[in-house]
Steps between C-alpha positions, in 0.01 A plus 500: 500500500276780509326336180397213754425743784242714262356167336400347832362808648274529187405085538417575833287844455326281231411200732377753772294685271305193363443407872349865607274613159264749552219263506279647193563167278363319774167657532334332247460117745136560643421525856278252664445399888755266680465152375317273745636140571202291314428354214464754184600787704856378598595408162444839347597672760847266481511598126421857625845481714673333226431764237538772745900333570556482157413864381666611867759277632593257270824777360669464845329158647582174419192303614522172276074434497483849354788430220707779665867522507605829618817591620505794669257448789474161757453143364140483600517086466790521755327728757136356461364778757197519657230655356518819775869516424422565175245740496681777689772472282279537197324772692824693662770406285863520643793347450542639141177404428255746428152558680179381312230636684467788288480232163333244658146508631484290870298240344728469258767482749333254677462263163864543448653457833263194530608381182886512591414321819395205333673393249844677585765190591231237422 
């Protein structure tokens, strides 16, 4: 019984820890200005959010346009929030999820969080 006990609480620490890293493996996505809605400019700055999820999000998120099926945070596809909704969570965390305003640049906040909004539940 205490075999069980210790294995979960390890499985768990684990799954936590992916969630919150440190953010250094992340650094290497380059920053560039909040994606506009026309033309050119909202297609890379949709492939801007969806590279930014994958490297960020996609180990807790499941978000189905991204290919993501993590566990350990919200179904993204299920919740489909708004774009706002998103971006302070990215921003201030909570939850269990961790704050990414000291990984993330705001314009790459802003690519991501408008990324999520639209694709996530379509």
């Amino acid at each position: 019984m205490r075999l069980l006990a210790a294995s979960l609480l390890v499985g768990a620490a684990l799954t936590i820890a992916a969630c919150g890293g440190s953010g250094s493996d992340t650094a290497s996505v380059p920053s560039t200005p909040a994606p506009t809605t026309s033309g050119a400019s909202a297609s890379k700055g949709s492939a801007e959010g969806k590279q930014l999820f994958v490297a960020n999000c996609s180990t807790c998120h499941t978000l189905s346009a991204a290919g993501a099926n993590g566990m350990a945070g919200p179904n993204l596809d299920q919740l489909a929030p708004d774009e706002a909704t998103v971006k302070a969570q990215v921003t201030n965390g909570g939850g269990g999820m961790p704050a990414f305003s000291g990984t993330l640049d705001p314009a790459q906040i802003d690519a991501v969080s408008a990324y999520v909004a639209s694709v996530a539940g379509k």
